[in-house]
N, C-alpha and C positions, 0 to 999 in steps of 0.2 A: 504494500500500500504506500502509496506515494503522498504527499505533504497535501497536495491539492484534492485526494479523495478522502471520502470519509468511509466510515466503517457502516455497515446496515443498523447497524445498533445508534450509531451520532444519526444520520440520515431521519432515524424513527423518533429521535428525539428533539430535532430540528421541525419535525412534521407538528409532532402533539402540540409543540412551543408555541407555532404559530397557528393551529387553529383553534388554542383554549384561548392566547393569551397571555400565559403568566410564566411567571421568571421561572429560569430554570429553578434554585432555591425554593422557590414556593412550591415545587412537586414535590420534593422531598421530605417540608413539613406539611401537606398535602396528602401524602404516604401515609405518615404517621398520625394524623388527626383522622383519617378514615378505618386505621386499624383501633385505634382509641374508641372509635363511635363504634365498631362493631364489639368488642369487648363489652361496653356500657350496652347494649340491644340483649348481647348474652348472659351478662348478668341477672337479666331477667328482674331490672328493680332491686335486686339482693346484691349483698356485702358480699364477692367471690373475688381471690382471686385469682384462681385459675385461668378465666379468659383475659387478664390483661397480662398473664405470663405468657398466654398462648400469643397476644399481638405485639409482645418486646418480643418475642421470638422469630415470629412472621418477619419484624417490622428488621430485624438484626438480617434474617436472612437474605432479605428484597435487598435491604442497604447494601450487604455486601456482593449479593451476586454485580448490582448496577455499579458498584462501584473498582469489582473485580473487569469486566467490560472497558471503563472509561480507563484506568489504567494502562489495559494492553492497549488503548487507542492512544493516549497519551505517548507511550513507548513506542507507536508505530509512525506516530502522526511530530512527535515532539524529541524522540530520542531519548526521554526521561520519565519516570514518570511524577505524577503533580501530589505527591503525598498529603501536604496539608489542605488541597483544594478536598481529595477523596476523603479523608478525615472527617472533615466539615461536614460538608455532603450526607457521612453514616450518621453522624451526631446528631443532623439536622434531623434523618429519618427517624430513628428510636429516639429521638427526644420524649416528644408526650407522649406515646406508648411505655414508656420508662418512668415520666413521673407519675402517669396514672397506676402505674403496676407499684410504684412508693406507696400515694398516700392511701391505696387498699391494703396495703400488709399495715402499715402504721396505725390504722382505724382498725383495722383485724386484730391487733396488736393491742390497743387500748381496750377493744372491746373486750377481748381476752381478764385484762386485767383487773375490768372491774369488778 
């Protein structure tokens, strides 16, 4: 792959970009706010947290696969690749899938206790 092409993977990501609209960034916590909403749907109204370990998990495995991708394109496209960019990027994805999966163990946790 040459400097001037892209990979089917950037192409597909250049496509969604411009016919949602929104920054690349904003998919990321876009990811993570939609695996958060499905967590809170399967809770079912109850104190659980199993399904928000199950969307930090989801939410870890999306981040990495998309961000195992931009790497080899980085590497292809850059010679290098952008570690603190891909970094970001996962942080951004498990973010509220992560703190939702916090303040359920911590509420679990006090409920426990009293």
């Amino acid at each position: 792959m040459t400097e001037m092409q892209s990979s089917a993977w950037q192409t597909a990501k250049i496509w969604v970009q411009s016919h949602v609209g929104l920054e690349r960034d904003t998919f990321h916590v876009l990811i993570g706010l939609v695996l958060l909403g499905m967590a809170l749907v399967a809770s079912h109204g109850r104190l659980r947290l199993a399904p928000f370990v199950w969307a930090l998990g989801v939410a870890a495995m999306l981040g990495c696969g998309m961000e195992v991708l931009d790497l080899r394109d980085d590497l292809a496209t850059l010679g290098a690749p952008r570690w603190r960019v891909s970094a970001l990027d996962l942080a951004r994805t498990v973010l509220f899938p992560a703190l939702g999966a916090i303040v359920v163990a911590v509420l679990l946790r006090r409920r426990g206790a009293e």
